[in-house]
C-alpha positions, 0 to 999 in steps of 0.5 A: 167464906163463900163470896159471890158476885151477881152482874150488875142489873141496875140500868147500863150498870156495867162495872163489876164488883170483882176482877177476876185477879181479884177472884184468884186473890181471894181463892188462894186465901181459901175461899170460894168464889161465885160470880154469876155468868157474864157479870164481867163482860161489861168491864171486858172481863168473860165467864172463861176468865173467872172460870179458869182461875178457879171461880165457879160460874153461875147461870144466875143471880139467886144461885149467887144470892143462895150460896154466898155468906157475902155478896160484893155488888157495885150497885145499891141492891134493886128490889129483886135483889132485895128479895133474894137477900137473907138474915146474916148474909153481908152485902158489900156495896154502894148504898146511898141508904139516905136518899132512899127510905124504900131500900132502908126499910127493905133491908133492915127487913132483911136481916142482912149487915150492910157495909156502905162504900160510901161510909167507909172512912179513914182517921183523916175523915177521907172516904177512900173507896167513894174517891176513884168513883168521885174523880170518875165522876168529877171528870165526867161531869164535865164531859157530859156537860159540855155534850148537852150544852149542844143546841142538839142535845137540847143546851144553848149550843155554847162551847165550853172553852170558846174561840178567839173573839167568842168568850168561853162559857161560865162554869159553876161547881158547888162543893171543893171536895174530889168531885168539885177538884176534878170537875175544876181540873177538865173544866179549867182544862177545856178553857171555860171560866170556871167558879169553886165554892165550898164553905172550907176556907182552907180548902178554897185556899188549897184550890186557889193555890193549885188550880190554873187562873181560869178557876175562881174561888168563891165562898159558898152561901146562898148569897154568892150562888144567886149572884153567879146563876144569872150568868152559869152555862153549866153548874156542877153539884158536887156537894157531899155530907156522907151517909147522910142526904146532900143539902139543897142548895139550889132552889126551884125559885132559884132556877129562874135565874139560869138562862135557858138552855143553860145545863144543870150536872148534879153529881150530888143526885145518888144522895138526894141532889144538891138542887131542888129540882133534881131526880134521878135518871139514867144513862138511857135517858140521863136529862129533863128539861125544868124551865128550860134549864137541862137536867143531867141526873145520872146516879150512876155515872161511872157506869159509863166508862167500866172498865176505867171504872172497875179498876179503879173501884176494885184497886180500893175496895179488895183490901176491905174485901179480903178484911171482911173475908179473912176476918168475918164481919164482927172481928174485921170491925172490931179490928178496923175502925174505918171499915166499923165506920162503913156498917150501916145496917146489921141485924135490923138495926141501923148503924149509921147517924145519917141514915137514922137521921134522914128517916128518923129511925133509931140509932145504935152505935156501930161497937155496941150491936155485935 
């Protein structure tokens, strides 16, 4: 199979999808690998790295686009991209297909099968290849909240752990799962006091047992959170139902409860955000201001810190990567119900409840179109 790898052009994206060791893996398995120049050096990887393991280096994206049977992103593709797809290729990738319906309808246009990250789900319901990006993010969503709770930067200029004599600052994460865990675990770290929902008992009790006595678990509805905005510093939106859009959890109305200056990180934003008010932005203008409460909306968080990022990401995604190319498409499906689950789109068809949910549009089920 011809596999290629364009670079990332989504804004201060600079991970990539496939290390060069990874490249080698791949070629030694008889394939051909194509990834376009300086696709790479964002993670610390140069064109002189793929091209002496065999990989052939390519001036541009539609030259990948042209010649590849699979395209390996990190990104939803950006509609240039989209242009460039054809009818048959796979596209391997994150999606978030549920919170845009533009790149929905233009791919299903396209003809091309898309496997979603995102979607990919092992018998235990764990997602293992949105997992490395969720504790990425988690971890630095606290990070990016403490920055922007600077009077500099906008925030009430609060320190998150607080000195003797000085409380510490109040942190709220809605949602127990990997991002809430890590979000908890730098948060708790840094000394602020911090607040846990989720609407998982068991999960609450597994979160009250291992986290330190600065972490607070609460039920979560709509009750608990209106009680605890009045007095948030910094609320984390962690909230994940995949391949499908994030509820809101967190009205505009309920807005006026935060203080000003107050910081807002919703994680949730690359699948519609968990607080009403929320819309994406990016690493080069990550924040807005709505009644005085900062908005951190960058949907591509982990973009940040790439070379982390990139082997985290590439640790979990090659052995779907090497299913896929070994096997093709239909066999590494019919083979793997968790990679089945993880087909979103193919052929036009969408193949993925909660994509088909969230824009109306008619579902086939994943076994039945091949």
């Amino acid at each position: 199979m011809k596999i290629g790898v364009p670079k990332e052009i989504k804004i201060h994206e600079n991970r990539v999808a496939l290390t060069p060791h990874g490249a080698l893996e791949l070629i030694k398995a008889g394939h051909e690998v194509f990834v376009e120049t300086k696709a790479g050096v964002g993670s610390g990887y140069f064109d002189s790295d793929y091209a002496d393991l065999g990989v052939s280096v390519e001036s541009d994206a539609k030259s990948i686009f042209d010649c590849a049977d699979m395209i390996v992103k990190v990104k939803e593709p950006q509609d240039i991209e989209l242009e460039m797809i054809r009818k048959g290729q796979i596209i391997f990738t994150y999606f978030h297909f549920a919170s845009s319906q533009s790149l929905t309808e233009k791919f299903i246009q396209s003809g091309a099968s898309a496997v979603a990250y995102e979607t990919i789900m092992l018998a235990d319901k764990s997602l293992p290849l949105l997992v490395p990006m969720s504790e990425v993010a988690g971890k630095m969503s606290v990070q990016e909240g403490a920055k922007f709770l600077e009077k500099s930067k906008g925030g009430r200029g609060i320190l998150l752990g607080g000195v003797p004599g000085v409380a510490p600052a109040n942190v709220m994460i809605i949602g127990g799962g990997i991002v809430g865990t890590n979000a908890a675990w730098i948060a708790s770290g840094l000394g602020a006091t911090v607040f846990i929902l989720d609407n998982n008992l068991n999960r609450l009790r597994y979160l009250d047992e291992i986290m330190p006595a600065n972490v607070n678990t609460i039920f979560s509805n709509h009750h608990n959170i209106e009680s605890l905005l009045p007095e948030t510093d910094l609320l984390v939106g962690a909230v994940l139902i995949p391949g499908a859009k994030a509820p809101s959890l967190v009205s505009r109305k309920m807005l006026s409860l935060m203080r000003k200056g107050s910081v807002i990180v919703d994680v949730a934003v690359d699948q519609g955000g968990c607080v009403e008010t929320c819309k994406p932005t990016t690493h080069e203008d990550p924040t807005y201001v709505v009644d005085g409460v900062v908005h951190y909306c960058v949907a591509n968080m982990p973009g940040a810190v790439p070379f982390t990022s990139t082997i985290a990401l590439t640790n979990a995604t090659f052995p779907y990567l090497s299913k896929l190319a070994n096997q093709g498409l239909e066999v590494s499906m019919k083979n793997d119900a968790s990679l089945l689950v993880g087909l979103n789109i193919y052929d036009g068809k969408v193949t993925h409840k909660g994509v088909s949910d969230a824009f109306e549009l008619e579902f086939h089920k994943p076994n039945s179109v091949f």
